[in-house]
C-alpha positions in Angstrom: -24.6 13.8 18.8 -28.3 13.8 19.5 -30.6 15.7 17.4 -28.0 16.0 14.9 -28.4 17.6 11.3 -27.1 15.8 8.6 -24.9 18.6 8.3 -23.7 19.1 11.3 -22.6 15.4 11.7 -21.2 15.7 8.7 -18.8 19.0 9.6 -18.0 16.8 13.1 -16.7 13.5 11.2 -15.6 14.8 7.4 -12.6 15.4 9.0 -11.4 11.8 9.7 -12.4 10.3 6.3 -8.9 10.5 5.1 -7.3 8.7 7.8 -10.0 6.0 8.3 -9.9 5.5 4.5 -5.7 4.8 5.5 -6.8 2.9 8.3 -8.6 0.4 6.0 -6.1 0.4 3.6 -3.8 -0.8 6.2 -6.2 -3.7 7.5 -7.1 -4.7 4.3 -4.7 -4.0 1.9 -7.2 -3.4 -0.9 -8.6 0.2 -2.4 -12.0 -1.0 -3.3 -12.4 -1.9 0.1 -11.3 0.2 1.7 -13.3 3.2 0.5 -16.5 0.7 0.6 -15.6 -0.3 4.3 -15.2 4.3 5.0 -18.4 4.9 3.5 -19.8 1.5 6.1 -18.3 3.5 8.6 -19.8 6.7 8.1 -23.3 5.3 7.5 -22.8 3.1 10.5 -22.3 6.5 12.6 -25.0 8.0 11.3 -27.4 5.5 12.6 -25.7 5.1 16.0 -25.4 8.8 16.3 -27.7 8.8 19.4 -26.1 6.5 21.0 -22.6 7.9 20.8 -21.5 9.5 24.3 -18.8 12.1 24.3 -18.1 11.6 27.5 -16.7 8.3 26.7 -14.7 8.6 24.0 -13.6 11.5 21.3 -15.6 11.5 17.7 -11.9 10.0 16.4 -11.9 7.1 18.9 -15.7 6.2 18.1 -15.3 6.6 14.5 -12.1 4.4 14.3 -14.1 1.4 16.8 -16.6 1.4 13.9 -14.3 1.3 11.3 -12.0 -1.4 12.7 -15.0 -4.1 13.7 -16.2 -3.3 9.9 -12.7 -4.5 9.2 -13.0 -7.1 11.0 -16.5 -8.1 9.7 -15.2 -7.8 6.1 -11.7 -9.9 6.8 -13.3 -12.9 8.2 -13.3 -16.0 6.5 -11.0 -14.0 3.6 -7.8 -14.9 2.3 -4.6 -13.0 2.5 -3.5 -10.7 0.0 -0.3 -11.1 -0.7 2.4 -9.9 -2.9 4.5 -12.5 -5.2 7.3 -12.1 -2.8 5.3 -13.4 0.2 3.5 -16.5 -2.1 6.3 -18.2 -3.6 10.0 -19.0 -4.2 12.0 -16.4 -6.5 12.0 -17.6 -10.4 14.4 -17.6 -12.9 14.4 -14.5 -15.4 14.3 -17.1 -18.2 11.1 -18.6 -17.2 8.0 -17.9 -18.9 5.1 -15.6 -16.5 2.9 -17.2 -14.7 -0.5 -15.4 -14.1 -1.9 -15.9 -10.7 -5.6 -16.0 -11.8 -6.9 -17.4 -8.1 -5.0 -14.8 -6.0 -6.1 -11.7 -4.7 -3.5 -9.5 -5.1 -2.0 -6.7 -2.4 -2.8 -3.1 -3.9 -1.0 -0.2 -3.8 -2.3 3.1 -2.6 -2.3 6.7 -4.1 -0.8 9.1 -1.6 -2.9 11.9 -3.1 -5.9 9.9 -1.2 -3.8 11.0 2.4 -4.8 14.6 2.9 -4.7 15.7 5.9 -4.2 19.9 7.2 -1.0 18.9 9.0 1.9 17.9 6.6 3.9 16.6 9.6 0.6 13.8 9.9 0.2 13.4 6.4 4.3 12.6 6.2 3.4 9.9 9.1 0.6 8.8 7.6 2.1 7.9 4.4 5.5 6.5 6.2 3.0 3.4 7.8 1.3 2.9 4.4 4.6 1.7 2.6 3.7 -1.5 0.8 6.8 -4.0 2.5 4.2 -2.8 5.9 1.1 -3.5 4.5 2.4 -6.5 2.7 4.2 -7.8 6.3 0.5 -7.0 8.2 -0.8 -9.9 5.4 0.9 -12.4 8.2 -1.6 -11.4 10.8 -4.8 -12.8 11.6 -7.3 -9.6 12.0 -7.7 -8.8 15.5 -3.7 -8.7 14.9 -4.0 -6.7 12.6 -6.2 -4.4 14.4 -4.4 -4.5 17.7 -0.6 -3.5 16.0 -2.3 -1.2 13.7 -3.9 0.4 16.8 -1.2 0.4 18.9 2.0 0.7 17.0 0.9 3.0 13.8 -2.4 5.4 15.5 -0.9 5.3 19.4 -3.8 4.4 20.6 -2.7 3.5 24.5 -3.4 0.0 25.4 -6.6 0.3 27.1 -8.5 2.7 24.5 -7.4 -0.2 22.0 -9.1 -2.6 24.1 -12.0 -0.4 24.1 -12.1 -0.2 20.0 -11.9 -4.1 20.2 -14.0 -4.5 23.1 -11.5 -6.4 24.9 -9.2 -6.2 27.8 -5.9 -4.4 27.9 -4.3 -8.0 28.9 -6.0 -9.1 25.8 -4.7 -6.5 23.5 -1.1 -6.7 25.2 -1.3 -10.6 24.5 -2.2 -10.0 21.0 0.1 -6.6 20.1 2.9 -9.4 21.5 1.6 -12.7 19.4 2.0 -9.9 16.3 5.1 -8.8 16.6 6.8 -12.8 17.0 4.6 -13.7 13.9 6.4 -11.2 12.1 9.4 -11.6 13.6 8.8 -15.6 12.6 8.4 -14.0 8.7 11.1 -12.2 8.6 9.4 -9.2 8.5 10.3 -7.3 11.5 12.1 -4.5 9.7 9.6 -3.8 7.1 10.0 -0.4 7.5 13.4 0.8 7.0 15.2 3.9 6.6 15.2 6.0 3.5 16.7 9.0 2.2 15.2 12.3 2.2 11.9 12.4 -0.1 14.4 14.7 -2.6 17.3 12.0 -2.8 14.7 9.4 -3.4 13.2 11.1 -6.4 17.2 12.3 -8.1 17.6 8.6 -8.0 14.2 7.3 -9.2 14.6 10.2 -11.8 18.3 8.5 -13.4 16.4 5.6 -13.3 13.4 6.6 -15.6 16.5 7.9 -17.8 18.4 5.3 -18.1 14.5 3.3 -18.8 13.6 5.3 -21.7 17.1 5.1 -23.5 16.4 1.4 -22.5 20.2 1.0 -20.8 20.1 -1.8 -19.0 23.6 -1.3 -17.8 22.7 1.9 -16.6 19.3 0.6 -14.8 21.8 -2.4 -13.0 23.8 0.1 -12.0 21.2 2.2 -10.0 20.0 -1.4 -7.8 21.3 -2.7 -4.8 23.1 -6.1 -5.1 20.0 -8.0 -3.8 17.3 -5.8 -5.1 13.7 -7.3 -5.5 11.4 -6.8 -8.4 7.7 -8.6 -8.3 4.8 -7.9 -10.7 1.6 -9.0 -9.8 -0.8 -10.5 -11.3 2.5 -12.7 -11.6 3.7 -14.9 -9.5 6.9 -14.3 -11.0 9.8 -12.5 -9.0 12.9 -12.0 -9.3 15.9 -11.4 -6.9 19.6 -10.1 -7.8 20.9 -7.3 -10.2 21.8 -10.0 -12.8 18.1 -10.9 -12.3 16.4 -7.7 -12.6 18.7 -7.2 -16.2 17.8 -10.2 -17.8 14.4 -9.7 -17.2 14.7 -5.9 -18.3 16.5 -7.0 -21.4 13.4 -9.2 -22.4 11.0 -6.4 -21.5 12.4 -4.1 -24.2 13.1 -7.0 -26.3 9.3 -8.1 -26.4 7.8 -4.7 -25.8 9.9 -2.2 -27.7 12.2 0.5 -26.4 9.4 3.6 -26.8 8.0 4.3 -24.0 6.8 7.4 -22.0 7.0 8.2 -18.1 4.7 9.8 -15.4 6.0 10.8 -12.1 3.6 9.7 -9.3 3.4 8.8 -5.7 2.2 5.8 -3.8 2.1 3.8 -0.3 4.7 7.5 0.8 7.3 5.7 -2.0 8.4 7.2 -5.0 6.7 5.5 -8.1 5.7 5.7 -11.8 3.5 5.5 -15.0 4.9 3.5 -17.6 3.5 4.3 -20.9 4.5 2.3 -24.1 3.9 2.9 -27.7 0.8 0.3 -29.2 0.2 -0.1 -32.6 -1.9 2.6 -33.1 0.9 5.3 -32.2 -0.5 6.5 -28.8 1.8 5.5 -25.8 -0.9 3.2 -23.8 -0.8 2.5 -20.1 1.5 -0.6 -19.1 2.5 -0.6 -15.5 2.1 1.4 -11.9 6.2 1.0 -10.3 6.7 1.5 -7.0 10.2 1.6 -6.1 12.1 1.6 -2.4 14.9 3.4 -2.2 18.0 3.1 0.1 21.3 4.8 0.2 22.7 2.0 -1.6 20.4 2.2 -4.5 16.9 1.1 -5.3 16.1 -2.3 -3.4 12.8 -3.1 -5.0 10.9 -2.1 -7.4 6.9 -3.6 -7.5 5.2 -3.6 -10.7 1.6 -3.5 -11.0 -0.5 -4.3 -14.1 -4.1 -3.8 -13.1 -6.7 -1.5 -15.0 -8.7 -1.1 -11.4 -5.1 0.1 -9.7 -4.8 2.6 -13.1 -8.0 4.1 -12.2 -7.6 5.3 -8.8 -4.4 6.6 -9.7 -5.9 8.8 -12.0 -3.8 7.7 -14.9 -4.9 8.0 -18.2 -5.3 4.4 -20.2 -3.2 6.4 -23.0 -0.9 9.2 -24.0 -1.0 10.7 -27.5 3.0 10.4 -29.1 
């Protein structure tokens, strides 16, 4: 891209801003970073602009080599971030919360931030950002990461990987096999699992939000799978079971009041809401971001998140007039 406008670069890499800003979802898990490590990327290009050759590699390929060694720059010496359900044993409804105040916490990620021209890519895209994926790359070191990432979720062929990483295909093959035993190892192997159609998955989220504003708990049990999973960071609190999840939901109303209002929203390509509940004041004020997994069986987990930084780059409002 020699002698490049500003402009002109930009209309060449604008295009790949969505899926990089994925991409660094993916590696790091968090939405802060990510869009930080996008906009590294892009002024990283700019800078190297005459030194990019097209004859070497496509504007995508050069792009996503930038992006995944900023990655890698910004994951080193970093801990995990992890999701109750990968940090500790389950608890007992009955025990008080514990806050995790030294853990960095797993984020989800808004599917309206996916936008690409294709849907069929923007219906990929969002299928390898479902949070049990994300959660199950947490296992990895980075260049693990990078190299399943690369391989398995972009199809980038094994030798263009080992060009991103500036490797050797044996090393990337090594590596891409090293990943998938770790999570194998885990238990996590079959993070992503089927669904039902995106319709099917929003009827059943939809008698669920009904049977959670009438706060019928026999009703919500009923809609769960017999070993469905709810979690709610910042706790480290989570829960396993249908008998679980009711307990716990009796105490929620119990402590927080049966008024409450609901927003349909969408993250990580899941179904998920906005959970509003009536304060003191009378306005209905922002409680908790639910993302729920769906199966044919019923719903199989539901993560809860509580964090005014997640509200935000959802968009949501921190209240509702009644």
């Amino acid at each position: 891209m020699s002698g490049a406008t500003t402009e002109e670069f930009g209309r060449r890499i604008d295009p790949y801003r969505s899926e990089l800003l994925a991409h660094c979802y993916r590696m790091l898990g968090s939405l802060h970073d990510a869009e930080d490590l996008v906009q590294e990327t892009y002024l990283r290009a700019w800078r190297a602009r005459e030194q990019y050759d097209e004859g070497r590699a496509s504007v995508r390929t050069w792009l996503y080599r930038i992006a995944t060694n900023a990655c890698l720059t910004a994951l080193d010496g970093r801990s995990r971030r992890p999701l109750p359900s990968g940090l500790v044993e389950p608890s007992d409804p009955g025990r008080p919360l514990v806050f995790g105040a030294d853990v960095t916490w797993l984020q989800p990620f808004p599917d309206a931030w996916v936008s690409h021209a294709d849907p069929a890519a923007a219906l990929a895209a969002r299928g390898s950002l479902r949070l049990a994926f994300v959660a199950a790359m947490q296992v990895l070191s980075a260049r693990q990461r990078a190299v399943l990432i690369l391989r398995e979720v972009l199809d980038f062929p094994a030798a263009e990987t080992a060009r991103i990483l500036d490797t050797t295909t044996a090393a990337v093959n090594s590596a891409l096999q090293r990943a998938r035993a770790r999570l194998g190892e885990a238990g996590m192997s079959e993070a992503r699992i089927e669904e039902p159609s995106e319709a099917e998955r929003r009827v059943m989220v939809d008698r669920y939000v009904e049977a959670f504003l009438r706060a019928d708990v026999a009703a919500i049990k009923r809609l769960l799978t017999d070993d469905v999973l709810m979690e709610m960071p910042p706790m480290v609190n989570w829960f396993v079971g249908r008998e679980a999840y009711g307990r716990f939901m009796e105490w929620v109303f119990a402590k927080a009041g049966t008024d409450w209002r609901v927003l349909p929203v969408s993250a990580n390509g899941q179904p998920a809401v906005a959970a509003y509940v009536r304060g003191a004041g009378g306005a209905y004020e922002m409680h908790t971001l639910q993302v729920f997994t769906v199966t044919a069986e019923g719903i199989s987990r539901n993560s809860v998140f509580q964090d005014v930084e997640i509200f935000a780059a959802f968009g949501l409002a921190p209240e509702l007039q009644g």
